[in-house]
BAPA-390624 format. One record per residue (C-alpha): x, y, z. Coordinates in steps of 0.02 Angstrom, whole numbers, padded with zeros to 5 digits, always signed. Layout:
N
XYZ...
//
This chain:
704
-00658+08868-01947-00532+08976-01824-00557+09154-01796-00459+09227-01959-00338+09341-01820-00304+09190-01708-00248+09103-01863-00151+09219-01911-00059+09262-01762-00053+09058-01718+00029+09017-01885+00182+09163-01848+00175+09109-01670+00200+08923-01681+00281+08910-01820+00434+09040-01757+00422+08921-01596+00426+08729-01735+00561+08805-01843+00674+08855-01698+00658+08685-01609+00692+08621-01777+00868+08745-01776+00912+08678-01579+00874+08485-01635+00992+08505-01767+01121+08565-01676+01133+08456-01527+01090+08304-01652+01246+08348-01748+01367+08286-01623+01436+08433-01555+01350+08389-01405+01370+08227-01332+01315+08122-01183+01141+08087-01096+01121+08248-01074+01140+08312-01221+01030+08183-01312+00900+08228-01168+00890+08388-01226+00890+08363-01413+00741+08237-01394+00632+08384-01293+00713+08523-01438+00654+08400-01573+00454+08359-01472+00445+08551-01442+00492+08550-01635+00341+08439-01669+00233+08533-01567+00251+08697-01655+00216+08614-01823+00059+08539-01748+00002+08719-01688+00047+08780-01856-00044+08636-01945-00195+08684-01837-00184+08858-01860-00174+08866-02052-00308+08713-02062-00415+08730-01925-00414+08539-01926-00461+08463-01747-00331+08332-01794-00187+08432-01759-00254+08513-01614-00271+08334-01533-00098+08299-01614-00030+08454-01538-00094+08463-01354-00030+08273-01328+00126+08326-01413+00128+08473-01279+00114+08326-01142+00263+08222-01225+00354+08390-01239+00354+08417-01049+00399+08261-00990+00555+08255-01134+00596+08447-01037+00581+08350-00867+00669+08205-00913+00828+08316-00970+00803+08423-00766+00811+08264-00702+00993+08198-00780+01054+08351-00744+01006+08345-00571+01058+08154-00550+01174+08116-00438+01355+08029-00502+01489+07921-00425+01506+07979-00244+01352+08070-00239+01237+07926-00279+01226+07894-00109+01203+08078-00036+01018+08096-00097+00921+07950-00192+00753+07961-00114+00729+08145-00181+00795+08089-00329+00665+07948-00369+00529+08055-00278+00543+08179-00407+00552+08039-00555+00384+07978-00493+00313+08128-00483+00367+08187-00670+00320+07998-00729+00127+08022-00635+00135+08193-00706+00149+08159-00879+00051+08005-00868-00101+08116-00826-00074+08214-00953-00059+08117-01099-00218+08022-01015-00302+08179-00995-00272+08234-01200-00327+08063-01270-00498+08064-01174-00520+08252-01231-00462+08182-01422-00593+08040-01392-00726+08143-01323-00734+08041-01154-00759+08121-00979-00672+08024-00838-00723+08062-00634-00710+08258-00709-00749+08320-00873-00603+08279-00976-00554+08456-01021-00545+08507-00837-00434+08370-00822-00325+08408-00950-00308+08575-00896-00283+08534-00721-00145+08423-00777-00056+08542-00886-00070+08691-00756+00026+08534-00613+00164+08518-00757+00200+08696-00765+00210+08717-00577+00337+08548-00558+00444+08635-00701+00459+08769-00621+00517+08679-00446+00633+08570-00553+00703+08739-00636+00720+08807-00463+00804+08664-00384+00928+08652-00532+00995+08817-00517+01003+08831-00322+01091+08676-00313+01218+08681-00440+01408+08741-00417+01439+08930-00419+01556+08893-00580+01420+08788-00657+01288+08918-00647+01357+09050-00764+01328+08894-00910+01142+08844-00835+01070+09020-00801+01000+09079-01000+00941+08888-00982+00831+08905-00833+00798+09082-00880+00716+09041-01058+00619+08863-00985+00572+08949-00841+00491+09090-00922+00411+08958-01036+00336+08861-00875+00284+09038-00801+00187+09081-00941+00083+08927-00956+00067+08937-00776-00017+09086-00806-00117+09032-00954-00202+08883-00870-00225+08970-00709-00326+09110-00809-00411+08940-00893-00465+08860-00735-00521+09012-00633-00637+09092-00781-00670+08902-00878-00606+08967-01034-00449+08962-01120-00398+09151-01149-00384+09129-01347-00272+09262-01365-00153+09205-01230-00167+09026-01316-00118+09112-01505+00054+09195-01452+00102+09047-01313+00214+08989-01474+00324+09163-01472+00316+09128-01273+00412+08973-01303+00485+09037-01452+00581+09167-01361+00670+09052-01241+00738+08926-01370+00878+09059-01406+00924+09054-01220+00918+08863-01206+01043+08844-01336+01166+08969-01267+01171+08860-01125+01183+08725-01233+01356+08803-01327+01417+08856-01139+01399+08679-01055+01539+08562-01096+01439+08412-01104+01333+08486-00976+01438+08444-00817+01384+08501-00641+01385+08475-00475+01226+08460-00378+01211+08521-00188+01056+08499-00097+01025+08636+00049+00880+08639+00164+00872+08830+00109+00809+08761-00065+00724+08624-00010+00612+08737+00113+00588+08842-00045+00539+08709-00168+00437+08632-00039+00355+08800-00024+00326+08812-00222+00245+08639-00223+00133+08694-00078+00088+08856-00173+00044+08766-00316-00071+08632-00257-00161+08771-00165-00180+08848-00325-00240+08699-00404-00372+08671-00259-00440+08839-00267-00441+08838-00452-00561+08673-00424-00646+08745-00299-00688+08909-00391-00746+08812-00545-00882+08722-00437-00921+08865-00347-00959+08943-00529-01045+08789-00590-01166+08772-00460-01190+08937-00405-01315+08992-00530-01330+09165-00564-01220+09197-00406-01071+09072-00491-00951+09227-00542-00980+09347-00404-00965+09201-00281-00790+09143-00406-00725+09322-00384-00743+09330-00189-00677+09158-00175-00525+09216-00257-00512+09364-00166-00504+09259+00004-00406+09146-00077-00259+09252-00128-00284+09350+00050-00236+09171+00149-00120+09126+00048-00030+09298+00081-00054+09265+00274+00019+09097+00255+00162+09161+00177+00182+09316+00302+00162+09195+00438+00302+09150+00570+00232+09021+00647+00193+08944+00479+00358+08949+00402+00443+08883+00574+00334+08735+00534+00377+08697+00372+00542+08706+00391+00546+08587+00553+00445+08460+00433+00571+08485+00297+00723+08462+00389+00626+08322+00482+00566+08198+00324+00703+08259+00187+00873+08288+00284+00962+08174+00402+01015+08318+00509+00886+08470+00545+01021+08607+00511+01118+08672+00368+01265+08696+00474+01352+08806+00356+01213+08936+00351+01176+08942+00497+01358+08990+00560+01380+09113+00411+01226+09193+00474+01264+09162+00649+01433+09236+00626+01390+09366+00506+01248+09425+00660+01421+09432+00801+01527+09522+00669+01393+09662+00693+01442+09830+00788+01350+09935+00923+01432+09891+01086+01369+09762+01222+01188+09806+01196+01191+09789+01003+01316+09635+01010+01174+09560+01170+01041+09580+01042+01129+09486+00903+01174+09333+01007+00995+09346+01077+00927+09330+00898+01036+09223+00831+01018+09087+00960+00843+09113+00942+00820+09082+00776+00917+08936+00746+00746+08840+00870+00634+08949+00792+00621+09078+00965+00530+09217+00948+00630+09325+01055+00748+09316+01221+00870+09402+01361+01041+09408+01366+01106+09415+01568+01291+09468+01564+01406+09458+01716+01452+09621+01802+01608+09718+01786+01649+09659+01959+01584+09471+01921+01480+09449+02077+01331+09436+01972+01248+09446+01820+01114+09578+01765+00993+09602+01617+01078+09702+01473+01001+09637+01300+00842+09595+01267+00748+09543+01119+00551+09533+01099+00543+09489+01294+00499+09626+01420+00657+09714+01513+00717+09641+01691+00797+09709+01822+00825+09558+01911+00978+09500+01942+01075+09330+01996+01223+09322+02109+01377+09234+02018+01374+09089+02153+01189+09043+02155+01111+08870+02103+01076+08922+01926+01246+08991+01889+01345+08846+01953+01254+08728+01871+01264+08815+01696+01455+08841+01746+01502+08663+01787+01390+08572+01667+01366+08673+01507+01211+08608+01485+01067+08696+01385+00937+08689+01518+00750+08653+01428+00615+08711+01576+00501+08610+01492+00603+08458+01534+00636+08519+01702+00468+08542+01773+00413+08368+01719+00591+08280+01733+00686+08382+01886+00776+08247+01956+00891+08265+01767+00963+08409+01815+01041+08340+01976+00949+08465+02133+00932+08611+02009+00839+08756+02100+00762+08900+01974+00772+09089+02035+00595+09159+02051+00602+09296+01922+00658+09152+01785+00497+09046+01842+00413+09207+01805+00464+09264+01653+00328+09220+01514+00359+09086+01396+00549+09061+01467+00591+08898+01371+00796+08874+01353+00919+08948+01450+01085+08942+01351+01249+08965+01462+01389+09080+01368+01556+09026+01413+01732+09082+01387+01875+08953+01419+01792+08877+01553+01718+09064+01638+01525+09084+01626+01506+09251+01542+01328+09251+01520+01178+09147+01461+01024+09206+01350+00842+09148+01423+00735+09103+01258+00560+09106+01247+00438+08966+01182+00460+08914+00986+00342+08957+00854+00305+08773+00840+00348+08603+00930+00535+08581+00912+00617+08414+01004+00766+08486+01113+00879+08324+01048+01060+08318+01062+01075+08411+00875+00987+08561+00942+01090+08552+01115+01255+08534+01017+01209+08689+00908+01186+08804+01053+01309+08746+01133+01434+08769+01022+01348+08942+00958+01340+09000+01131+01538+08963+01145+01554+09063+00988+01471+09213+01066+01552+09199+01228+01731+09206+01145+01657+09368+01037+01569+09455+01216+01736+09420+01296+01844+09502+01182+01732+09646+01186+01738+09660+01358+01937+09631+01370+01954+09773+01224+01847+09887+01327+01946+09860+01490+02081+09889+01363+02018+10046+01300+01985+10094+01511+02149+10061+01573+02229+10150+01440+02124+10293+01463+02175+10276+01652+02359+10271+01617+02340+10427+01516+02268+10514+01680+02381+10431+01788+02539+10499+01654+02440+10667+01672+02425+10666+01849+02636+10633+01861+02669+10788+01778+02525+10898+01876+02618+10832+02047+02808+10872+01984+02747+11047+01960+02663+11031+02114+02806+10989+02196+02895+11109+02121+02787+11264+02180+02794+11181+02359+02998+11196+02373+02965+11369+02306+02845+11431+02420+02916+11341+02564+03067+11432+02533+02981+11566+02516+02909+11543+02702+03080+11526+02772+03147+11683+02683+02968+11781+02762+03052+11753+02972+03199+11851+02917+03121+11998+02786+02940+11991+02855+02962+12173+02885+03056+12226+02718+02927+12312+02586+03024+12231+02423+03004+12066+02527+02852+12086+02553+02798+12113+02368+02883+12008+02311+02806+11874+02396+02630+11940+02333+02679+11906+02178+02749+11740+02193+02592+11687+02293+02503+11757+02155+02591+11669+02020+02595+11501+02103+02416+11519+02140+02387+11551+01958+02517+11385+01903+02400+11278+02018+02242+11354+01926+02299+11302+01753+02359+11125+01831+02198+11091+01894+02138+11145+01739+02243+11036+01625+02194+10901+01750+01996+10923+01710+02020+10938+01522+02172+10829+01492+02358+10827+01440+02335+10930+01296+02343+11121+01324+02172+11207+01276+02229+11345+01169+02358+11334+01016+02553+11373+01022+02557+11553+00993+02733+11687+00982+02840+11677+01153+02954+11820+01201+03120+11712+01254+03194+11826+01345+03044+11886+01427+03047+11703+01496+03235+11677+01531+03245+11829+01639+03077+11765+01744+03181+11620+01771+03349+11707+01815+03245+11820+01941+03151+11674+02010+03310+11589+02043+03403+11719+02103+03263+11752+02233+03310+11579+02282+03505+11647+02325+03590+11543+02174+03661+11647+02026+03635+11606+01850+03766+11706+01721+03614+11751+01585+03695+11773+01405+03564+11851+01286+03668+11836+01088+03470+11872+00984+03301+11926+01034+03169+11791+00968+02979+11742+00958+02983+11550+00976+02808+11457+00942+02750+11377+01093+02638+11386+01238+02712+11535+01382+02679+11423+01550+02757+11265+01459+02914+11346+01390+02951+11435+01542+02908+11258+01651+03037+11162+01533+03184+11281+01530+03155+11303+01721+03156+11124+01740+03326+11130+01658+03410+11271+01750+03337+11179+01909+03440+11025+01852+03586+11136+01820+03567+11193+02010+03546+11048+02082+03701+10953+02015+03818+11113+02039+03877+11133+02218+03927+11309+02295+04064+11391+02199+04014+11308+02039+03957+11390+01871+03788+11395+01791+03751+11490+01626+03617+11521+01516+03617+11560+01321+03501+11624+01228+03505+11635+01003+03466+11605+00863+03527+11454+00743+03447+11444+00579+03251+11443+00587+03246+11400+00755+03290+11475+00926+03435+11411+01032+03440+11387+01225+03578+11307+01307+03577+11274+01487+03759+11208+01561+03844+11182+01712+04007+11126+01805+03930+11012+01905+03922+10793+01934+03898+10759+01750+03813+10596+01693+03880+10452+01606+03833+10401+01405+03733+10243+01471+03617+10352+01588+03593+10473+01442+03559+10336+01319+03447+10212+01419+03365+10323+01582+03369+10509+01561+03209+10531+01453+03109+10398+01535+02959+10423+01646+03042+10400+01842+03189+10389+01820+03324+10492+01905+03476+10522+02002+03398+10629+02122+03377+10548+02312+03188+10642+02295+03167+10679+02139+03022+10586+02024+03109+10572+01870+02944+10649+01758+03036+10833+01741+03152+10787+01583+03034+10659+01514+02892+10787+01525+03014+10924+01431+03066+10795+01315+02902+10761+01263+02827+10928+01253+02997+11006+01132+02944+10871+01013+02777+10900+01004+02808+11097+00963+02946+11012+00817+03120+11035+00909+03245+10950+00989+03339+10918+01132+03533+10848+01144+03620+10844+01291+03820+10810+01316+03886+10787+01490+04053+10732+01567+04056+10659+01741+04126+10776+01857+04139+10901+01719+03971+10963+01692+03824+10957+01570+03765+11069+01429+03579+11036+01355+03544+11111+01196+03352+11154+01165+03314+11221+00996+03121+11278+00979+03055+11348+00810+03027+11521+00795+02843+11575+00781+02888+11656+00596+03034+11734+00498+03034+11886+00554+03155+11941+00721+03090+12068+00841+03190+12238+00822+03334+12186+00941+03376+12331+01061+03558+12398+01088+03557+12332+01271+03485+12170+01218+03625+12117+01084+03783+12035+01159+03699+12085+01336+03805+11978+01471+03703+11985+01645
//
């Protein structure tokens, strides 16, 4: 008789797991599911069915009968679930064709599978030991099914459509968690040589639990339609699964007759085994080398091409899309190129700035260079004009191939230099990445030339544009200094004519005091205009401190003075006192710049005025004169534009310059001219707050 607990918990156990089935059989046998699939999966719903009122037979009897009955049921029950992975993995219509030999390999594998195991149970029912003891058999056999059902359940939901998978995931979810735990249960079984009775009495709630799951996939499918895609990506995985568990399965063997025979020594010598056995597997699957390996044999005896050309350019792509400048963007083409022939690391040469030659910038698990290689040497001509992938394998036992060839030193001495790919834009050689030696043997065909090559072109195109956007972002840069640099030299030019006139004036006044101080202080102010050019020069067009309260008429009677000085009279016409919001040196510079205009298109006799009020929230400045004029079209399409100008020596920067700077601050500057009648430009600036400073007597309506 059973253990009274094991028979309890067995009869609740299997008999949740029987009656279940029994519900899912039902179901799919009632028509509402139709098709080979579905009748695939009602005849494993209905054996599972079987097999849980076996286990319940057994467990409320304790009749060896039923046990028999059960574990071949268990057999028949596995190869019903494998038979329905298999039609829905098979391939229809226009995909018989696209994979039939993995197909039937996994048929024959199932059929031998389940073969065994039935063979295994009947010589255990009959008491008969076969080349092993029979019940080392069967559990070796049932321990292989759980480890293929758990491939097939892996291949069937990597492979299938996107908008299949939502129906097939509870599905492989419930049977998968079903294979895992009996994968579990017959390790434990083979390892210690005894079936964990526990473990055995709830594997019925196990696969109890996952019926629910199987037929919610079974009310989501519409007659279970899919669409199967095999990738290398699963295909290296499944292979590795299959490798995992026959390594299991060995060591499992191998521990049992290391118990048997061991003698008193069997478990310690078991545990340690194990120990060493789980340690190399985790080597294995930590190992670089290894995995190159695998997947060169995969792609080699199960694909007709090596690569999965669609993820390798996501990846590839994905790896350029990167950012960090040349040296990040080097190191991504480096690794990307080297992974797709299993490299374990390169150097990216790029060409110069100037493109005489090309020098070391990105490197990748290869030691830094400074060597470099002029643009028109052997090596770069012959990447250039070929656009081959040169193997240096192949060249130092083939050089006649590559048509009088001759290697730099430093690439003969760089360790393990394999491949050198050539990066090209249009037909330009940008670069080209030196790999080192693969992880494993890899034949340098025409699949694995084609791939670099047309990666490398990929990378090229990406380097280039980087390159063109950072010249891009230089000569911009540049043509900000240069647009700088136009408006330091106009005021330049400016305080020249000043003091040169000033120089002049100094052989007739040299000995007049006023004269004299008042040159002082023009040398000192121009000295101090120069200082703060040279300073916006260093730190760039934008003024250093913030716009601040201006004194207008502080500034328009500098200018008047400074003018007059000169020997040309400007009628000054002060209507308000006001603070405008500005910066002091810039103000003055623009409304000078104006009155200078004024000057200089006004011959003797003629009349130039300057206003100064208030309008609104702003102040107003109006500079006019009697003098040429200029017509609508100059206004319209020249007079704000950076050189130009109707001055024989003028530079044409002044206005633009003045135009800019008033619209920075928020104003705005008209202008309406007549030819041969004059011109009057409005400037309004806003005031620096609300508030007027307390005008004086002499200040209102004051007419200089």
């Amino acid at each position: 008789m059973i253990d009274a607990k094991f028979a309890l918990v067995s009869v609740w156990s299997y008999g949740l797991a029987g009656v279940l089935a029994a519900i899912v059989t039902l179901y799919l046998a009632s028509g509402w599911q139709t098709g080979g699939r579905g009748r695939a999966m009602c005849l494993a719903a209905g054996l599972s069915a079987l097999w849980g009122v076996l286990g319940l037979g057994y467990a409320l009897t304790g009749n060896k009968i039923f046990l028999s009955a059960s574990l071949l049921s268990d057999a028949l029950r596995y190869g019903a679930w494998f038979l329905f992975l298999l039609v829905l993995m098979k391939p229809e219509g226009t995909e018989r064709d696209a994979s039939p030999g993995r197909y039937g390999w996994l048929s024959r594998i199932a059929l031998l599978l389940v073969a065994v195991g039935i063979g295994a149970q009947i010589l255990v029912g009959l008491g008969l030991d076969f080349v092993l003891p029979s019940a080392r058999m069967a559990l070796f056999s049932s321990l292989a099914m759980s480890v293929f059902g758990l491939v097939l359940i892996e291949q069937l939901f990597r492979n299938v459509s996107p908008d299949f998978r939502w129906s097939i995931k509870p599905l492989c979810l419930g049977l998968g968690a079903a294979f895992l735990y009996d994968l579990y249960l017959y390790s434990d079984a083979l390892l210690f040589t005894k079936v964990d009775v526990d473990a055995f009495s709830i594997r019925g709630f196990a696969h109890a639990l996952g019926l629910p799951l199987m037929a919610l996939s079974a009310i989501r499918s519409n007659g279970w339609k899919r669409k199967m895609v095999i990738s290398k990506q699963v295909a290296m995985q499944s292979a590795t699964l299959v490798i995992v568990g026959v390594y299991l399965l060995f060591m499992a063997s191998a521990g049992y007759y290391v118990r048997f025979f061991g003698g008193e020594w069997g478990r310690a010598l078991q545990f340690a085994l194990m120990f060493a056995a789980m340690l190399f597997l985790a080597l294995l699957a930590f190992s670089g080398s290894m995995r190159a390996r695998l997947r060169v044999q995969v792609g080699k005896h199960f694909f007709s091409y090596r690569y999965d050309y669609r993820e390798e350019w996501l990846r590839f792509t994905q790896a350029l899309s990167s950012q960090g400048g040349f040296v990040g963007m080097g190191k991504h083409v480096v690794r990307g190129l080297a992974n797709m022939v299993e490299s374990p690391g390169g150097a990216l040469w790029l060409k110069d700035p100037s493109g005489r030659f090309f020098a070391q910038t990105a490197y990748w698990n290869m030691p830094a260079s400074s060597a470099t290689e002029d643009d028109g040497s052997s090596l770069c001509k012959f990447l250039s004009e070929s656009g081959w992938v040169i193997n240096l394998e192949e060249y130092r036992s083939l050089p006649r191939r590559y048509d009088g060839l001759v290697l730099p030193s430093w690439l003969v001495e760089v360790p393990n230099a394999w491949l050198v790919v050539p990066l090209t834009t249009g037909s330009e050689l940008i670069a080209f990445v030196v790999l080192a030696t693969a992880r494993t043997k890899i034949d340098v065909n025409w699949e694995v030339n084609d791939l670099l090559k047309t990666a490398a072109r990929q990378a090229g195109a990406f380097l280039g544009q980087m390159q063109a956007s950072e010249a891009l972002l230089d000569v911009r840069k540049f043509d900000s200094f240069n647009r700088m640099s136009a408006f330091v030299v106009h005021d330049l030019k400016n305080i020249v004519a000043q003091l040169s006139l000033m120089l002049k004036n100094a052989e007739r006044h040299s000995g007049n005091p006023e004269f004299q101080e008042d040159m002082l202080m023009t040398v000192k102010h121009s000295v101090e205009r120069m200082r703060q050019l040279m300073l916006q020069l260093r730190e760039g067009a934008t003024p250093l401190d913030s716009p601040r309260g201006i004194n207008l008429t502080d500034v328009v009677r500098r200018i008047q003075n400074a003018k007059s000085g000169q020997g040309r009279d400007i009628e000054l016409v002060i209507q308000d006192r006001v603070i405008a919001r500005g910066h002091e040196d810039r103000i003055e510079r623009v409304i000078g710049h104006l009155v200078q205009n004024a000057l200089d298109a006004t011959e003797d006799g003629g009349d130039v005025w300057l206003r100064l009020d208030r309008e609104g929230d702003n102040a107003l400045v109006v500079v006019g004169d009697t003098g040429h004029g200029m017509s609508q079209e100059f206004i319209r399409e020249r007079l704000f534009k950076p050189f130009q100008t109707t001055k024989p020596t003028g530079m044409g920067i002044g206005a633009y310059e003045s135009f800019q700077y008033v619209h920075e601050l928020g104003g705005k500057l008209s202008v309406d001219s007549t030819i041969d009648v004059g011109t009057q430009v409005s400037l309004l600036l806003p005031l620096f707050d609300n508030g007027l400073m307390p005008p004086t007597a002499q200040s209102l309506g004051e007419v200089t």
